[in-house]
Backbone as CSV, one residue per row, in Angstrom:
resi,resn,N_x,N_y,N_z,CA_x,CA_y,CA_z,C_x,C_y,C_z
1,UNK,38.409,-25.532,55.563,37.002,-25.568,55.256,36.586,-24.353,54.431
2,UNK,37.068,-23.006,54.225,36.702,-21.720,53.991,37.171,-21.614,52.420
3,UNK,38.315,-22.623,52.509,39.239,-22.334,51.090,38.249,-23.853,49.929
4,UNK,37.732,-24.642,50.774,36.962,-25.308,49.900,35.705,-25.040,49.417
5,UNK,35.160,-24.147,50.039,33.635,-24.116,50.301,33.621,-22.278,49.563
6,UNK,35.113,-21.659,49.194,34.962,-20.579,48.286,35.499,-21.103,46.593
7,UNK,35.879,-22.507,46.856,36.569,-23.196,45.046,34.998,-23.516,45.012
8,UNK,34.071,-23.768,45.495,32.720,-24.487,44.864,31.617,-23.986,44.555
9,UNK,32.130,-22.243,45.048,30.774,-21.633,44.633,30.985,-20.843,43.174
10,UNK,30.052,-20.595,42.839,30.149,-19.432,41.434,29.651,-20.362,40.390
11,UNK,30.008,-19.910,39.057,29.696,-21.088,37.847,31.263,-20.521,37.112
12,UNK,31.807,-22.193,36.462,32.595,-21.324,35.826,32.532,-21.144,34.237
13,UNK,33.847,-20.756,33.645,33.765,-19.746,32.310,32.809,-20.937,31.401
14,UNK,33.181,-22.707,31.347,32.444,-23.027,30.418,31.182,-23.147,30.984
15,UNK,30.803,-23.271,32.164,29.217,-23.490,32.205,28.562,-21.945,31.555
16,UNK,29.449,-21.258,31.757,28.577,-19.382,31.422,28.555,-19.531,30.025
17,UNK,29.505,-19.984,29.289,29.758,-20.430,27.526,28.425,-21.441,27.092
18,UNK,28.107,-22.477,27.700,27.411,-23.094,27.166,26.267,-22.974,27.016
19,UNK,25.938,-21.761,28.248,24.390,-21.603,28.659,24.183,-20.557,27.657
20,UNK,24.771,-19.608,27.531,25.151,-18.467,25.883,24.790,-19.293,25.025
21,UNK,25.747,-20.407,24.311,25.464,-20.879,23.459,23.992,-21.402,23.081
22,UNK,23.565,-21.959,24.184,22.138,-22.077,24.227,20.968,-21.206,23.804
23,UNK,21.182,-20.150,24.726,20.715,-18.687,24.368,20.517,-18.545,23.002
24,UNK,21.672,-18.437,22.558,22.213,-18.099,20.971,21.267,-18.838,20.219
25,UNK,21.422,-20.553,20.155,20.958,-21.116,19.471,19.004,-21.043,19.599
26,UNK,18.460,-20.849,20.719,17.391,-20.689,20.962,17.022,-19.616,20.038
27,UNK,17.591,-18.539,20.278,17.021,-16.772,19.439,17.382,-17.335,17.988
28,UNK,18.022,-17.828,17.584,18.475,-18.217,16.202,17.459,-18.713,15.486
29,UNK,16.728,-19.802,16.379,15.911,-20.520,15.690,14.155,-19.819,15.907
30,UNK,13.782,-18.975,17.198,13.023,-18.254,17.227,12.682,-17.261,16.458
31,UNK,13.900,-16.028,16.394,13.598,-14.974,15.574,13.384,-14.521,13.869
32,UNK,13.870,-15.732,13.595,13.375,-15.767,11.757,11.465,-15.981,12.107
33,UNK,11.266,-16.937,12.670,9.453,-17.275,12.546,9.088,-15.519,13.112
34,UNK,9.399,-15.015,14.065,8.497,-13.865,14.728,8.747,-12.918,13.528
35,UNK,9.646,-12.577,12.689,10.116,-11.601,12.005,9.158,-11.613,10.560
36,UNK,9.170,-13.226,10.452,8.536,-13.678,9.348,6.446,-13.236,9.375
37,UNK,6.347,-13.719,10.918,4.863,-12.959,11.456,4.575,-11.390,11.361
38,UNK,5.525,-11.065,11.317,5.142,-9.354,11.900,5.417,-9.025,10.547
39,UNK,6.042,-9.288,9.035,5.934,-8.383,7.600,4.397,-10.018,7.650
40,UNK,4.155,-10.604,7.648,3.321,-11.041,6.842,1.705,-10.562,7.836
41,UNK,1.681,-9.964,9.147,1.096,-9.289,9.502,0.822,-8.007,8.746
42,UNK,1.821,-7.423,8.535,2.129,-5.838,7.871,0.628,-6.145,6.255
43,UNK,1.165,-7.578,6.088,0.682,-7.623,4.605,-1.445,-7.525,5.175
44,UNK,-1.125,-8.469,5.718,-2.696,-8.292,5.730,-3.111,-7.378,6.232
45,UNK,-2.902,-6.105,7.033,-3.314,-4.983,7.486,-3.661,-4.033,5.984
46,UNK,-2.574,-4.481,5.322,-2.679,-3.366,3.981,-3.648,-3.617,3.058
47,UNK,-3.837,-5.254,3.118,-5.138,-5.903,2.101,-6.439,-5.378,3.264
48,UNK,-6.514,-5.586,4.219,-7.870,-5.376,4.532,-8.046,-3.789,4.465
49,UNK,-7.050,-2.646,4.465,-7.241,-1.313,4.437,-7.485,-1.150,2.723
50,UNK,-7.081,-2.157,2.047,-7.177,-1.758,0.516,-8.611,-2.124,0.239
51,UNK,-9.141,-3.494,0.766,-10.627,-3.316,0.621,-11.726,-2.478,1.768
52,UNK,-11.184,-1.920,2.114,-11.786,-0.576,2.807,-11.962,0.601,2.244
53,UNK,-10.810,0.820,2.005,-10.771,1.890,0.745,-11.680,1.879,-0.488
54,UNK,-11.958,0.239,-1.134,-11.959,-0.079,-2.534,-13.887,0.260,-2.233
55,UNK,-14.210,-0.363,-0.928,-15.594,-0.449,-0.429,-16.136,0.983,-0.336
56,UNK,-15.225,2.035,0.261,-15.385,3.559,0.413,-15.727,4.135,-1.058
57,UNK,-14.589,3.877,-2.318,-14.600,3.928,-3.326,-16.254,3.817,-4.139
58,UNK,-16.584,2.762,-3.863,-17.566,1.950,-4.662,-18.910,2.720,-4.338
59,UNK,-18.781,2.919,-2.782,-20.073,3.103,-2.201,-20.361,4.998,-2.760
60,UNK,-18.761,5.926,-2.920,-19.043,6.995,-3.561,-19.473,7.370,-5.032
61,UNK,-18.839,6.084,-5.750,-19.400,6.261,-7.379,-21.040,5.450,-7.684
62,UNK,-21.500,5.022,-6.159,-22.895,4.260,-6.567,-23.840,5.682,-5.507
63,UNK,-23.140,6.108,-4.985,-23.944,7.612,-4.865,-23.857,8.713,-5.567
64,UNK,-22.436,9.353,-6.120,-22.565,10.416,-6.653,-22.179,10.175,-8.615
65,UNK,-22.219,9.192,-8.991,-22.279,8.403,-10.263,-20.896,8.537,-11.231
66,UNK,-19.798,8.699,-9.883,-18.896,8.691,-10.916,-17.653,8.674,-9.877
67,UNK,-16.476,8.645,-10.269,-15.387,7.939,-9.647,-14.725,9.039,-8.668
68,UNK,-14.632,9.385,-7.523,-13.847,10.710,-7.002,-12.287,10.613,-7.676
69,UNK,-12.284,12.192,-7.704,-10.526,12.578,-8.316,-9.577,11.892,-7.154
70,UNK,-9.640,11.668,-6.074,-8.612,11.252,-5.754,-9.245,10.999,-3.926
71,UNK,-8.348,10.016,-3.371,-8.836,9.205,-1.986,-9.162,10.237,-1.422
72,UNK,-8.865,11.614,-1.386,-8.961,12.443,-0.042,-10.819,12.915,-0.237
73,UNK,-10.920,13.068,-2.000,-12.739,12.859,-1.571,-13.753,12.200,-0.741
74,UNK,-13.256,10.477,-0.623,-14.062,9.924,0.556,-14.003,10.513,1.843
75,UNK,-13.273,11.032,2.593,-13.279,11.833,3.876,-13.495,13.553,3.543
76,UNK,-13.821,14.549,2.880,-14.181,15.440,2.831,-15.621,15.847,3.000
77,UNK,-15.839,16.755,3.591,-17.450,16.655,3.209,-17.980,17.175,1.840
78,UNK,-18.712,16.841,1.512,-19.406,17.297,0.544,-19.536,18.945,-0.060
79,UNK,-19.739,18.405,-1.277,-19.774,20.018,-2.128,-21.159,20.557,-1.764
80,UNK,-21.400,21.443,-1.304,-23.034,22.114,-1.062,-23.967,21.675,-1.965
81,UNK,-23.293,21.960,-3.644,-24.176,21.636,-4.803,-24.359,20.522,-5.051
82,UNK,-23.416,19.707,-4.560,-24.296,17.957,-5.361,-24.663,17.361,-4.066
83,UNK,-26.236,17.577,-4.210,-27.385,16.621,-2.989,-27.208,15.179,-3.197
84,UNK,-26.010,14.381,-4.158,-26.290,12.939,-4.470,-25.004,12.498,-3.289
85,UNK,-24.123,13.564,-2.789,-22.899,12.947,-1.686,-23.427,13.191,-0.292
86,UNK,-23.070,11.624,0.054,-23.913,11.270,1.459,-23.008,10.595,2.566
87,UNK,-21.733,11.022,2.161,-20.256,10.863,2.422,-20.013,11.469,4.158
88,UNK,-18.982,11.538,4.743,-17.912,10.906,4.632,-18.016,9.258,4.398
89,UNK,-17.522,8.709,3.157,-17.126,7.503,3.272,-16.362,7.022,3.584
90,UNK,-15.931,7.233,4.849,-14.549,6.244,5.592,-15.209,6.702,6.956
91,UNK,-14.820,5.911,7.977,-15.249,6.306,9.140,-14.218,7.211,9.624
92,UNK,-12.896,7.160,9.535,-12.106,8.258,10.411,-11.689,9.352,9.124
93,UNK,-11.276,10.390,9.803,-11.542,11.917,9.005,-10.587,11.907,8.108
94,UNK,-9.262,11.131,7.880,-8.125,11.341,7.543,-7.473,9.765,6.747
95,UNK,-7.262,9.557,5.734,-6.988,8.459,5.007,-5.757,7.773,5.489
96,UNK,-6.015,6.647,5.605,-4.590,5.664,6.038,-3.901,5.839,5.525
97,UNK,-2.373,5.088,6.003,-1.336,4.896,5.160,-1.198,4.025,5.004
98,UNK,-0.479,2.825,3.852,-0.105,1.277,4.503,0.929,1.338,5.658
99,UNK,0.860,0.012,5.829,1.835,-0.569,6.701,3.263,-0.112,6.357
100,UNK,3.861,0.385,5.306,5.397,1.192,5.372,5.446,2.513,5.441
101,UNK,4.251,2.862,5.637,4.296,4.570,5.853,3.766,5.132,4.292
102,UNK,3.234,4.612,3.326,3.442,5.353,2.245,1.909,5.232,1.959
103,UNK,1.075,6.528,0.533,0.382,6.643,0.669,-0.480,5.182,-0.176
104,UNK,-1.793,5.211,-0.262,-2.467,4.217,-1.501,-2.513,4.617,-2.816
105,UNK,-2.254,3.906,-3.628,-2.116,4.611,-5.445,-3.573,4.183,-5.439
106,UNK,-3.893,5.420,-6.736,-5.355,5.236,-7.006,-5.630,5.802,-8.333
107,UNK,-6.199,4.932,-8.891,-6.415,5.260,-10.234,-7.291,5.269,-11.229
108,UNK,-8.222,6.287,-12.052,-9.766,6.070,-12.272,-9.484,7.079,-13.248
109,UNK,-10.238,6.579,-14.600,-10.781,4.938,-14.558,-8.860,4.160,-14.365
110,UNK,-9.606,3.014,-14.152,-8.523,1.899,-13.923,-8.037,0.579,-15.277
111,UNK,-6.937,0.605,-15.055,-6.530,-0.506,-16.234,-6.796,-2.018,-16.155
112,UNK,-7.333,-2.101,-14.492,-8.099,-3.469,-14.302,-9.651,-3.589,-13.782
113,UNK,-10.297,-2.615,-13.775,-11.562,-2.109,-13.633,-11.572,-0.764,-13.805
114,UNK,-12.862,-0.460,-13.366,-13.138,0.808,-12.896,-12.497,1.556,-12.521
115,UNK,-11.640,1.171,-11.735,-10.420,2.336,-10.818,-9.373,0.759,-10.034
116,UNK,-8.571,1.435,-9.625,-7.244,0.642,-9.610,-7.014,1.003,-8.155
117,UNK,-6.333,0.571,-7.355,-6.561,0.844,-6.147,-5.271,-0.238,-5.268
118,UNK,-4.028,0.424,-4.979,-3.188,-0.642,-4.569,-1.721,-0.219,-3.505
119,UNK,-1.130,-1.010,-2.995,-0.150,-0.450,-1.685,0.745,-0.752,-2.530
120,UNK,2.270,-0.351,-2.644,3.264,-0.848,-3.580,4.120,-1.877,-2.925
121,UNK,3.454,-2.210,-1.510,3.546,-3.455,-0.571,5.644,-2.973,0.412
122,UNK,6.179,-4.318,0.448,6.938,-4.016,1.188,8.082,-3.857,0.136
123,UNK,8.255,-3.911,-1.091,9.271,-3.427,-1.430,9.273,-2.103,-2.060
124,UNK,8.312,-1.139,-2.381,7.851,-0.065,-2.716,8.034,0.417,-4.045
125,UNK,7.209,-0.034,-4.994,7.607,-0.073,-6.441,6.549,-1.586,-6.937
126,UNK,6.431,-1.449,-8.257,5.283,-1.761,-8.818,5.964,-3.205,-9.117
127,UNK,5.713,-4.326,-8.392,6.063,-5.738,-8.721,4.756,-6.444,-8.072
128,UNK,5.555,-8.314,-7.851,4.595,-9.441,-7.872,3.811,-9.195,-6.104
129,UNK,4.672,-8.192,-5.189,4.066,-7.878,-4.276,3.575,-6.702,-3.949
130,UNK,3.017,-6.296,-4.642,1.915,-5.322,-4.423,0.341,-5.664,-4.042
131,UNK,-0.072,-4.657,-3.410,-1.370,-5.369,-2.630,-2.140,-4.555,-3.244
132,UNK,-3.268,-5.517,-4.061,-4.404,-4.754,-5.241,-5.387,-4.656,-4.944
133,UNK,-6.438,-4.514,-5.558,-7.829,-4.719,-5.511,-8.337,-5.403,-7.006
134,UNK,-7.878,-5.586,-7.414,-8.002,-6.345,-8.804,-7.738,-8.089,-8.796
């Protein structure tokens, strides 16, 4: 009775193989979609920070009548002498980064408006995925 009732317990090597295989095939077919969510997440974080920026931008050259030298003007305070900056224009003290760590290009005047304003997206360098404001 002892020698039958120890052959019937456990699982053996192919049931442990197949249930793997399962495994396997499950993550296989899961992890392309989640991977595919989280850069095309990345993307829209960087478009809505680029029209944040572009909005910060706009709202400083329709107060002080002309384009700031460069992003770190919207979060500085103001020069004593010009009463027309009514700034900080960004709500937090310190300018984002995109979503890969790198800074926003900015450019004024701009070759597609006014000023140019863009993330060099996820491959980092000036192609069809870059995130604009134009």
């Amino acid at each position: 009775m002892k020698k039958r009732l120890r052959e019937e317990t456990g699982f053996t090597l192919i049931e442990i193989l197949i249930v793997v295989m399962i495994i396997g095939l499950i993550a296989s077919l899961v992890a392309p979609n989640l991977m595919g969510k989280f850069e095309r997440s990345k993307e829209e974080i960087s478009k809505a920070q680029v029209e944040m920026l572009s909005s910060g931008v706009q709202s400083f050259m329709l107060d002080v009548g002309k384009c700031p030298k460069d992003l770190s003007e919207l979060v500085k305070q103001g020069d004593a002498t010009d009463s027309k900056w009514r700034g900080p224009y960004l709500s937090k003290q310190e300018l984002p980064k995109d979503a890969w760590g790198r800074d926003y290009q900015y450019k004024c005047p701009g070759e597609h408006g006014p000023f140019d304003l863009y993330s060099l997206g996820p491959n980092g360098q000036i192609d069809e995925k870059i995130l604009k404001n134009w």
